[in-house]
C-alpha positions in Angstrom: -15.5 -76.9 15.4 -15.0 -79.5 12.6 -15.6 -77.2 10.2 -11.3 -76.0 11.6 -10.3 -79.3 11.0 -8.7 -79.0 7.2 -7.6 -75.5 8.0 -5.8 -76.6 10.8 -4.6 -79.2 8.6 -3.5 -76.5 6.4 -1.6 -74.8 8.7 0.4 -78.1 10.0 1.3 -78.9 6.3 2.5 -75.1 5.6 4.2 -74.7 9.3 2.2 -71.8 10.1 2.4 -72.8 14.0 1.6 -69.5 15.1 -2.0 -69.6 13.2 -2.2 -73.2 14.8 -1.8 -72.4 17.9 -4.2 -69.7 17.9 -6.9 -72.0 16.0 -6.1 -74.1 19.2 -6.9 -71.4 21.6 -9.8 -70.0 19.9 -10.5 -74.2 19.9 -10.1 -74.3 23.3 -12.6 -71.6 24.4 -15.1 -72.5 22.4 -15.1 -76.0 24.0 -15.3 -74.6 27.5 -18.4 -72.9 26.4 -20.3 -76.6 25.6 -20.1 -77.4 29.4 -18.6 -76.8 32.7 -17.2 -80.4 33.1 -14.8 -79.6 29.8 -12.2 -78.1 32.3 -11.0 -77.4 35.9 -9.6 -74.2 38.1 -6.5 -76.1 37.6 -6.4 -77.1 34.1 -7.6 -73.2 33.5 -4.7 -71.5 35.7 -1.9 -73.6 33.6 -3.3 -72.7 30.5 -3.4 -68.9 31.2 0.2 -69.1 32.6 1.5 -70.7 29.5 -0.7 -67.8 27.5 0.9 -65.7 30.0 4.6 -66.5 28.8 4.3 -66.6 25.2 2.2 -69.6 24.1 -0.2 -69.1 20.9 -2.4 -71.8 22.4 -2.8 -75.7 23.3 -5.1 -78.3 23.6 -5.7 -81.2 26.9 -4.9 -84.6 25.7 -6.2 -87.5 27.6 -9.1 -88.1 29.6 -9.8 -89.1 33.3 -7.4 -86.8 35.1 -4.4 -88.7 33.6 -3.5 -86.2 30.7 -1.5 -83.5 28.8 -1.7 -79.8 28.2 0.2 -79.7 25.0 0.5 -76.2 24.0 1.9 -74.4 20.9 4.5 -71.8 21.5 7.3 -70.0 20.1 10.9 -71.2 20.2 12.4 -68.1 22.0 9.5 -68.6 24.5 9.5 -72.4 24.8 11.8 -72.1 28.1 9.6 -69.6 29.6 6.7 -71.7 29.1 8.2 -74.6 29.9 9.5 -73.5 32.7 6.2 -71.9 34.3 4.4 -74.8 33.2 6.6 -77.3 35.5 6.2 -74.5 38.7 2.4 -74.2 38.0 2.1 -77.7 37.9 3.0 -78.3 41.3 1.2 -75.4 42.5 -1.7 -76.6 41.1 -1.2 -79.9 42.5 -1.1 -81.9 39.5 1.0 -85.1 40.4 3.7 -85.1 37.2 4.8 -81.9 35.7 7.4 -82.5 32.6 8.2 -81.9 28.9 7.7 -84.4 26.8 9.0 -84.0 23.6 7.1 -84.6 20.3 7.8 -84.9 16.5 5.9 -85.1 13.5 5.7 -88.5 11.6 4.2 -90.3 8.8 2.7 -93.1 10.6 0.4 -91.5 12.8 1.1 -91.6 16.3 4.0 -93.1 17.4 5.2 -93.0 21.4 8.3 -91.4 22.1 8.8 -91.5 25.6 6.8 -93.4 28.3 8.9 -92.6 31.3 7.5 -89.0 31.8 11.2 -87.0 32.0 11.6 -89.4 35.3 
């Protein structure tokens, strides 16, 4: 899997987010395979939904039950997967369900938002 890590790279620097998406999902699956602790019934259902309504793929961020599905998905999609992302959530019982919008920057990681759409 580290072997994708300059490709995916690649793909960032040339905005091929379709490509990086689907190195996400193909990313994703492979994880799953390394144990059964990577992921959840949960965590699995939201991530096929978002498949389900256009996403090319996405990746958990976080640890401990306090995370982010971040997924990768066209712009004339992005409402739809928004959208079923937020009902999911709930359904799912996850206890926060919103969009939190991200950017690319030169300085690494910067925060954006720490109110959670709230």
């Amino acid at each position: 899997m580290s072997d994708s890590v300059p490709v995916f790279k690649e793909t960032l620097l040339h905005a091929d987010f379709k490509s990086a998406g689907e190195m996400l999902l193909d990313g994703w699956t492979m994880k799953k395979q390394l144990a059964s602790a990577i992921s959840n019934t949960g965590i699995d259902n939201l991530y096929e939904i978002a498949i389900s309504r256009g996403a090319w793929g996405g990746k958990i961020l976080g640890a401990g039950g306090a995370g982010c599905l971040m997924m990768l998905a066209p712009l004339d999609s992005r409402a739809a997967v928004v959208e079923a992302l937020t009902v999911g959530a709930k359904t799912e019982g996850f206890e926060a369900a919103c969009e939190i919008p991200v950017g690319f920057v030169q300085a690494g990681a910067e925060i954006v938002t720490n109110s959670y759409g709230r």
